[in-house]
C-alpha positions in Angstrom: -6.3 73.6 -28.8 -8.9 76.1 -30.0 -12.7 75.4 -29.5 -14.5 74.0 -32.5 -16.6 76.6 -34.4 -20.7 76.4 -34.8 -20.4 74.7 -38.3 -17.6 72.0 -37.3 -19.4 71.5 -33.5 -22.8 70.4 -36.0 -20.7 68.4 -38.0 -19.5 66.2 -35.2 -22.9 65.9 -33.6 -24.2 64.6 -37.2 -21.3 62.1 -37.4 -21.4 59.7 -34.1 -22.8 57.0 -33.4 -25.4 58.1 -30.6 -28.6 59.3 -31.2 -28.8 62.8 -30.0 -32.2 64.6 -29.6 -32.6 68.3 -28.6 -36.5 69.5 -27.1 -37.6 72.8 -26.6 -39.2 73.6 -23.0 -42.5 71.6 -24.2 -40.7 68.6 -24.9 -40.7 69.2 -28.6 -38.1 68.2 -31.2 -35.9 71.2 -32.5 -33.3 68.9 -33.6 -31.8 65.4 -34.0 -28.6 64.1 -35.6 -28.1 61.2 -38.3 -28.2 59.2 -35.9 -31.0 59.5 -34.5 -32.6 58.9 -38.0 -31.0 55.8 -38.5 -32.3 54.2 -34.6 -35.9 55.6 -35.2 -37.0 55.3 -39.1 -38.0 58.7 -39.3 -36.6 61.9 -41.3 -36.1 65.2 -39.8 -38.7 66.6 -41.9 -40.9 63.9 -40.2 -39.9 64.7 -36.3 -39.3 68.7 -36.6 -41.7 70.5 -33.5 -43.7 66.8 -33.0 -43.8 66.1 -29.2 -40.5 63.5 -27.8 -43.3 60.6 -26.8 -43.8 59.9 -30.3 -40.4 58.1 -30.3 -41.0 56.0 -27.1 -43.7 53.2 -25.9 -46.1 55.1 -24.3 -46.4 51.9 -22.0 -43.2 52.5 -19.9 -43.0 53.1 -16.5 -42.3 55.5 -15.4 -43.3 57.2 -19.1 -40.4 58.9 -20.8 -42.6 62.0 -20.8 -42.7 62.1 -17.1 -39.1 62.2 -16.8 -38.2 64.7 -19.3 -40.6 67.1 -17.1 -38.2 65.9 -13.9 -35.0 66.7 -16.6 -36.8 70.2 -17.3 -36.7 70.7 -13.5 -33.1 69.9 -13.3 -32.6 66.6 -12.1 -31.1 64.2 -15.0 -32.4 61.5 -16.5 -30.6 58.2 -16.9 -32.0 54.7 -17.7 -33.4 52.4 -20.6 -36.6 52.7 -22.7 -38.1 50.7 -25.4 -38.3 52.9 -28.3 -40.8 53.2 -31.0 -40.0 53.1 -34.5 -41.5 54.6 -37.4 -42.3 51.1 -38.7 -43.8 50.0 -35.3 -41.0 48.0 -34.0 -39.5 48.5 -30.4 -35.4 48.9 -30.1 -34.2 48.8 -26.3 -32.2 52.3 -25.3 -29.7 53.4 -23.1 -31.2 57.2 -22.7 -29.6 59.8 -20.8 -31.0 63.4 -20.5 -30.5 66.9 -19.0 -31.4 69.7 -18.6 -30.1 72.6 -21.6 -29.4 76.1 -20.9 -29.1 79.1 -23.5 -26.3 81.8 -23.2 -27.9 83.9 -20.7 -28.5 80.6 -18.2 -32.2 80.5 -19.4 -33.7 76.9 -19.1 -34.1 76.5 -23.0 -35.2 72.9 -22.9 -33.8 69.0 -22.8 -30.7 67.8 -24.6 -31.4 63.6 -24.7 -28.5 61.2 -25.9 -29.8 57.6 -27.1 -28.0 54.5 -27.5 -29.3 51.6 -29.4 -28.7 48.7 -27.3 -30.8 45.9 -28.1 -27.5 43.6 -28.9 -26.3 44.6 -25.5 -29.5 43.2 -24.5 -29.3 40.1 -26.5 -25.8 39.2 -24.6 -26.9 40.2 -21.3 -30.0 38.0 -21.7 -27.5 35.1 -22.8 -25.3 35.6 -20.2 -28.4 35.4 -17.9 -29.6 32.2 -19.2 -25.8 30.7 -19.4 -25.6 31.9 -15.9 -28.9 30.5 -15.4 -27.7 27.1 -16.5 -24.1 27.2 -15.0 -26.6 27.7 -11.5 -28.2 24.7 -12.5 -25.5 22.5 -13.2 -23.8 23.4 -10.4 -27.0 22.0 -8.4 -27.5 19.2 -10.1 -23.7 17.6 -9.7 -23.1 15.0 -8.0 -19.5 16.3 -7.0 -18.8 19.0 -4.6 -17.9 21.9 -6.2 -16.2 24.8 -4.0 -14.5 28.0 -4.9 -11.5 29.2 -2.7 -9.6 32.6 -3.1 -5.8 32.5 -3.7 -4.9 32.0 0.6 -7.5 29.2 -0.1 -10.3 30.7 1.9 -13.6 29.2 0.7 -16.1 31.5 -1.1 -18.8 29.8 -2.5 -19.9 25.6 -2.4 -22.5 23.8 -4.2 -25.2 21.7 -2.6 -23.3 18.5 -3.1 -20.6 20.0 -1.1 -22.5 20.5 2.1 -24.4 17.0 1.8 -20.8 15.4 1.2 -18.3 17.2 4.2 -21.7 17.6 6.7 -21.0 21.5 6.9 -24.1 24.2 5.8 -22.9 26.8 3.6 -22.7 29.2 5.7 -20.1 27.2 7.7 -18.3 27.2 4.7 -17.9 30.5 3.5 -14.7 32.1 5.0 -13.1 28.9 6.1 -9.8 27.4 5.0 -9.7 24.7 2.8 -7.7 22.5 5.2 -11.1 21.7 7.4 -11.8 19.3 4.8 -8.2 17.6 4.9 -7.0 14.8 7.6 -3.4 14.9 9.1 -1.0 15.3 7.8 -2.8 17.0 4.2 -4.2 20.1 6.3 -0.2 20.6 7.4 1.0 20.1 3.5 -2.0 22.3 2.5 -0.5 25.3 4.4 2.9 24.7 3.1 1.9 24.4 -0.6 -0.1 27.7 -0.1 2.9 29.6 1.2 5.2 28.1 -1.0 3.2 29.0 -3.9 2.5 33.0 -3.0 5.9 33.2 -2.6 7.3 31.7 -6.2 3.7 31.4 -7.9 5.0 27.7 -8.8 2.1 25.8 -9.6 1.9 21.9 -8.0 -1.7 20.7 -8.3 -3.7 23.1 -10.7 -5.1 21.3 -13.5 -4.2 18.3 -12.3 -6.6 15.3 -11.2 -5.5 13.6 -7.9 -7.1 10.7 -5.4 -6.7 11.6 -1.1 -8.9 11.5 1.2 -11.2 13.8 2.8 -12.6 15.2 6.3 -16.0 15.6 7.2 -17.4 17.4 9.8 -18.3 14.5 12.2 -14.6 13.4 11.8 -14.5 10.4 9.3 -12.2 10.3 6.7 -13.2 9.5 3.2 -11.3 8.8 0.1 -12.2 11.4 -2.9 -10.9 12.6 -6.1 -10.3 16.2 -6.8 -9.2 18.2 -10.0 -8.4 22.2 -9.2 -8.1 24.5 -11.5 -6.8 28.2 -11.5 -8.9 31.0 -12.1 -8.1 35.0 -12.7 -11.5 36.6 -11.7 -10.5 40.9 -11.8 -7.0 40.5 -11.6 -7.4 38.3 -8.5 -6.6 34.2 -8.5 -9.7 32.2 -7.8 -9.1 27.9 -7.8 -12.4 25.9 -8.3 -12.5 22.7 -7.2 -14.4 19.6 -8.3 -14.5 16.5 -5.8 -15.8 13.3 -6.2 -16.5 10.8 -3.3 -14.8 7.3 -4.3 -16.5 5.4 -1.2 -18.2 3.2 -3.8 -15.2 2.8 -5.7 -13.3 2.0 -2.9 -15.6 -0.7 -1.1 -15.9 -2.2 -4.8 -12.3 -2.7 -5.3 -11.5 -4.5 -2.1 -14.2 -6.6 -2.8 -12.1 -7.5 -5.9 -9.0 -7.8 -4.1 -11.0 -9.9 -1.9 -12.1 -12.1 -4.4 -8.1 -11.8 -5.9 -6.6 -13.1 -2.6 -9.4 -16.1 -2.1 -8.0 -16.7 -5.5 -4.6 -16.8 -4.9 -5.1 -18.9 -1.7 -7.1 -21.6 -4.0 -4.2 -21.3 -6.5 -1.4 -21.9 -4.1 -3.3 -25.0 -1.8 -3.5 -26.3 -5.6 0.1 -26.1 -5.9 0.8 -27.5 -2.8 -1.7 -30.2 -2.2 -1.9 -31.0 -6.0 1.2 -30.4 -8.0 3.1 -30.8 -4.6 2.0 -34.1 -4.1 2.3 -35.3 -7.8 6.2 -34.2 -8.2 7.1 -35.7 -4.8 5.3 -38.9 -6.1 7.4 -38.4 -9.4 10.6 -37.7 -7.9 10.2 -41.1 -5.5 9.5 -43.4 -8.5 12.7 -41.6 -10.4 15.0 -42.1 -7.1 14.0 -45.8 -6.9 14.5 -46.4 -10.7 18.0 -44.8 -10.0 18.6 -47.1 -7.6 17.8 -50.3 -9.5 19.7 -49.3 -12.3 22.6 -48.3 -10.3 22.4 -51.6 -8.8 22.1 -53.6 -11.4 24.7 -51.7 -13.6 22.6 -51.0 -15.6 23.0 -47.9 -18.1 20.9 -44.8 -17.5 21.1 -44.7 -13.9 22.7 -40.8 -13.5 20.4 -39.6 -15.8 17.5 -41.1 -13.9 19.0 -39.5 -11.0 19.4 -36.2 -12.6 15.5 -36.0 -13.3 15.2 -36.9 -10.0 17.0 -34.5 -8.7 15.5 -31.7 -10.8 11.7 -32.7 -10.0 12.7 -31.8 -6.5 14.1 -28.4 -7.2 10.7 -28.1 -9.3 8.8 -29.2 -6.2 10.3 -26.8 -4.0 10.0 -24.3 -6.5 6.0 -25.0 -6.1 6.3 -25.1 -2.8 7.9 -21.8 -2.5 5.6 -20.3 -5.2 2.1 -21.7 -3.1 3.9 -20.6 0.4 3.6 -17.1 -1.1 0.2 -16.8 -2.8 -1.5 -18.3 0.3 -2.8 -15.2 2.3 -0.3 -14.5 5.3 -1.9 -15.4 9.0 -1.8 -11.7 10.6 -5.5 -12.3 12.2 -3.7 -14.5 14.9 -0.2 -13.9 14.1 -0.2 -9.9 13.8 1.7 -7.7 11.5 4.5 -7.0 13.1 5.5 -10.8 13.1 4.2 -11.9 9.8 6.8 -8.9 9.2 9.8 -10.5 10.9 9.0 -13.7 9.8 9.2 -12.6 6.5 12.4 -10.3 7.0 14.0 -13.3 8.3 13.7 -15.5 5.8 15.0 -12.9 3.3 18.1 -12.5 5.2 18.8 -16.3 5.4 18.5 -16.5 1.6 20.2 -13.5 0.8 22.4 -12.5 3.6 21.3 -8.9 3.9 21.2 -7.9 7.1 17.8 -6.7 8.5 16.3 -4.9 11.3 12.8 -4.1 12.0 11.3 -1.4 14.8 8.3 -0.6 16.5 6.9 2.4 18.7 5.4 0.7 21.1 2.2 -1.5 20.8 2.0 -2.0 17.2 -1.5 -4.0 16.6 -3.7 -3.4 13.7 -7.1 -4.5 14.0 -8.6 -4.8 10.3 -7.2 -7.5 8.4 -7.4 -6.0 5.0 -5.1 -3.0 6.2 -2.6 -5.3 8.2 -2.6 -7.3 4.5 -2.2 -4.7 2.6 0.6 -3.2 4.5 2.3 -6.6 4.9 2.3 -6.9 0.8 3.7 -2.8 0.9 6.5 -3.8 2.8 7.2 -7.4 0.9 7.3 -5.8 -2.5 9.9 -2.7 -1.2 11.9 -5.1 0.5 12.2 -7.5 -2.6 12.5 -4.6 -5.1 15.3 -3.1 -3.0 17.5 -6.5 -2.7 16.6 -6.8 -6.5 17.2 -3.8 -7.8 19.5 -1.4 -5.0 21.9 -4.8 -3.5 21.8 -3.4 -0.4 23.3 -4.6 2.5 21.1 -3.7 5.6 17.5 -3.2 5.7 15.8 -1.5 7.9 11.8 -1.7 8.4 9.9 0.7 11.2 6.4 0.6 12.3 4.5 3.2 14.3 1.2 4.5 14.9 -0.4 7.5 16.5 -4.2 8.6 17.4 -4.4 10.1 13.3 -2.5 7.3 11.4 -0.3 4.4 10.7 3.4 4.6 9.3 5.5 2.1 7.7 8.8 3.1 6.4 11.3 1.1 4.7 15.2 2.2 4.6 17.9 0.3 2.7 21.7 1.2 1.7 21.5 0.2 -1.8 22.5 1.8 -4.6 19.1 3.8 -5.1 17.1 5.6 -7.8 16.2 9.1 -8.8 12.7 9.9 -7.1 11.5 11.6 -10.0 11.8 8.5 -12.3 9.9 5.9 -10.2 6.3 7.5 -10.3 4.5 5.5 -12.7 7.1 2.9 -13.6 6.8 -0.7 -12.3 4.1 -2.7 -12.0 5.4 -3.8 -8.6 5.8 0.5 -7.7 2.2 0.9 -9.2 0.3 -1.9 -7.2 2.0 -0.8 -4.1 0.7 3.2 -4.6 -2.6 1.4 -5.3 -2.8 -1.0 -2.0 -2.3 2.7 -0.6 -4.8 4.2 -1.9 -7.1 2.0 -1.6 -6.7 2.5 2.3 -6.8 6.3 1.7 -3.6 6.5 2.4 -0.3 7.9 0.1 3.3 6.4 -0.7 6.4 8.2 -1.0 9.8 7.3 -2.7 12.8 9.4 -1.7 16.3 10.1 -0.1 16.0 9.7 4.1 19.0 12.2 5.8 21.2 9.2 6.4 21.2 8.7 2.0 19.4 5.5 2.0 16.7 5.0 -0.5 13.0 5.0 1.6 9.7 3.9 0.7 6.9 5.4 3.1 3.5 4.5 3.4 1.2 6.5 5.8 -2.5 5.6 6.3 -5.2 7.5 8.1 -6.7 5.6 11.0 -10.1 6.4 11.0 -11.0 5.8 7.3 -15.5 5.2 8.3 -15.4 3.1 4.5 -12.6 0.6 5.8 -13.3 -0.1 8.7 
């Protein structure tokens, strides 16, 4: 490709966008292009031989003047100006000078390229202030924020981070994410991180999910966390919001609380009211049965028939207050409320039963032990309801981290993935626990029978 003649090298020079300014070895104009006319006001007529600093504020510092003598000496000059239009106005530049040499390697002056970039300005300054204000949110959240690279190192934390786990930022940065989980999370946070590098299958981005966390001193917590998925120069980046529910949480047992006092005065109602009233009933109807019978008079199997169906009402009552009164686990424990219950089951329904422990199994907080006892109630009736199985089998255990209840049973079974969210009896159950911090799990044991698993940390500090 051939070099481009005088005439067509002019003609380029006149027709881009930059402002380009040539200065003779005083720093005088000898020529400028279009446009440089169009970024300063003035015409060439106007600028021909008049000295460079006529086009800048002679208020910068260092002065443009100054510089073009350090350009004349042969260092170059690059940086941004305000400029001085003909009408008075400033225009932020991009400038960018150096020295120019004639054929025979003379110094023959400056050859100075200007870019008008007051828009670039304009976004810069935006992105300041919306950085500015992104800064300032991220103070003034209540939720801990944190930033974790794609191996789910932690980068960067807000304030309400550090007040919320009990680490300074510095103990943050560089750490793994899993120093804010309790066992077993930390060990499912190392599989989900491998797993996903290796077929970039996303589980939990984007989507908002209730645990519990782990704060420095070692006390659990139960918190809500959204993460989403970031690319930040071609690398992933997941930010993370969490919110603590520890208010949440102590306000909802106090409901449940208030639910189960409920229940108790509902079912002592039923027992001691109704109870009483249908026994009463049913005694009046057997005796009128009798007379009648006696004297042959008509009606008497009739009377006996109401008779007899008053008392499958009153045990019906019965049964119905024997369950909404709260279970004795304070002096009974767990584990035989548990049996008890089992064993009844299996007398009703004939499906055979056995429950297992790992040694000592005692639970010292009442609301836990409750909430477990109603877990394994509603999987047990739900499995001889729905799965007709014919042995259940119902294992507790407990180490120093946290407290397992599984239930097995050879039914007939479900599909995992179409129990989440269905049932109210499935829903109140994965509520119980969570409301202990803990999770629950539906799914296929080895053996093929159909498991419900609840695990809960031991050292929850807001249920205690």
């Amino acid at each position: 490709m051939l070099f481009p003649s005088k005439h067509s090298t002019v003609n380029i020079l006149e027709n881009i966008l930059h402002g380009v300014i040539a200065t003779d070895t005083r720093g005088h104009i000898v020529y400028w292009n279009r446009a440089s006319e169009n970024i300063f006001g003035y015409l060439t007529s106007e600028v021909q031989n008049k000295p460079v600093s006529i086009l800048f504020d002679e208020n910068s510092d260092p002065s443009l003047r100054e510089l073009i003598s350090e350009c004349l000496k042969g260092k170059p000059v690059i940086g941004r100006w305000q400029g001085l239009r003909k009408n008075g106005t400033l225009v932020c530049l991009e400038v960018r000078a150096q020295r120019m040499t004639d054929g025979e390697n003379n110094h023959s002056g400056c050859i100075i390229t200007v870019t008008d970039v007051e828009h670039q300005k304009e976004t810069e300054e935006r992105l300041q202030q919306n950085r500015a204000i992104a800064e300032a949110i991220l103070c003034a959240s209540s939720d801990a924020i944190i930033r974790a690279d794609e191996n789910g190192m932690i980068q960067s934390v807000n304030s309400s981070a550090c007040a919320m786990f009990g680490y300074s930022e510095e103990e943050f940065y560089g750490k793994s994410l899993k120093i804010l989980m309790p066992f077993p999370y930390s060990i499912a946070h190392d599989r989900y991180m491998r797993d996903y590098l290796l077929t970039n299958e996303k589980m939990i981005s984007g989507k908002g999910r209730e645990t519990t966390g782990l704060r420095k001193d070692g006390t659990v917590f139960p918190i809500e966390y959204t993460v989403s998925e970031i690319c930040n120069d071609g690398k992933k980046v997941y930010a993370g919001i969490i919110r603590d529910l520890t208010a949440r949480r102590k306000l909802e047992r106090k409901l449940i609380d208030i639910s189960n006092k409920e229940r108790m005065r509902i079912g002592s109602d039923l027992h001691d009211g109704l109870g009483q009233m249908l026994t009463g009933i049913r005694m009046l109807a057997e005796s009128l049965a009798r007379k009648l019978n006696a004297n042959a008079l008509p009606g008497a199997e009739e009377v006996q028939e109401i008779a007899d169906m008053i008392r499958e009402a009153d045990e019906m009552a019965r049964t119905i207050s024997r369950d909404m009164v709260q279970v004795d686990l304070e002096t009974r424990g767990l584990h035989v409320a548990i049996d008890d219950f089992c064993s009844k089951i299996s007398k009703i329904t004939g499906v055979e039963y056995e429950l297992l422990t790992s040694g000592a199994f005692e639970i010292e907080d009442h609301s836990t032990a409750l909430h477990l006892y109603r877990i394994v109630q509603e999987a047990v009736n739900n499995a001889i309801k729905h799965g007709k199985p014919g042995k259940i089998c119902v294992r507790l255990s407990q180490t120093d981290h946290h407290i397992s209840v599984i239930i097995d049973d050879n039914g007939s079974g479900f599909d995992p993935k179409t129990v989440t969210g269905k049932g109210a009896g499935l829903e109140i159950m994965k509520h119980r626990a969570g409301i202990m911090g803990g999770i629950l799990e539906f799914c296929r044991s080895e053996e093929g029978n159909t498991r419900v698993r609840c695990l809960v940390p031991k050292n929850l500090n807001h249920f205690a």
